[in-house]
Steps between C-alpha positions, in 0.01 A plus 500: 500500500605834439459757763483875411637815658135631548371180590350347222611120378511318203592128361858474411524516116815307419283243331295790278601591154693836518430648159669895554826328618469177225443750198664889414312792444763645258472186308095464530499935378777413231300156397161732482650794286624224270182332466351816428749620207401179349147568521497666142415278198664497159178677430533802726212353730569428850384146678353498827797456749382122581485421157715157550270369744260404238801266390785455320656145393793331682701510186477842456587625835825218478591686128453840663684390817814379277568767305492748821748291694700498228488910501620404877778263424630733274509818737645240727793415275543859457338495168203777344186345500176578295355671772731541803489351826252647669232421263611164456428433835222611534389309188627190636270555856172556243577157334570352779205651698267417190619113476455462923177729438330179224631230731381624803191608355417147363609341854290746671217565274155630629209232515 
């Protein structure tokens, strides 16, 4: 039990997920402001900011996941990339959060 300068008392939490010390908040804003740069379309019109969630095939997000850790592995080896490092990574976490997303949401889908 946890005991409180003011009194008050809570369950320990060790056993609790701890999201704000498990994920970033420069990464999550960086991740966000990429997502949205890539909300414009070849045609000039912008999808709706969940867009993906409607799906996107496994072989697609593994092509797309490729070629942007390749952008990695070459800023890694000290090499120019198509789209420098930052991007790339940020490419790589939307294909990977996209293939996790269609798993999960087949293991987990609503009845």
């Amino acid at each position: 039990m946890r005991e409180f300068p003011k009194g008050a008392n809570r369950n320990h939490n060790e056993d609790k997920l701890n999201f704000s010390g498990f994920m970033c908040p420069l990464v999550i804003e960086r991740f966000a402001e990429y997502m949205h740069e890539n909300r414009v379309q070849d045609d000039g019109k912008i999808r709706e900011a969940d867009n993906w969630k409607k799906g996107i095939p496994l072989d697609s997000y593994m092509d797309s996941a490729w070629r942007h850790f390749h952008d990695i592995w070459m800023e890694h080896e000290g090499y120019k990339s198509r789209e420098g490092l930052e991007k790339a990574l940020m490419g790589l976490l939307f294909n990977t959060m996209g293939y996790a997303h269609e798993i999960l949401k087949e293991k987990y889908e609503k009845r």
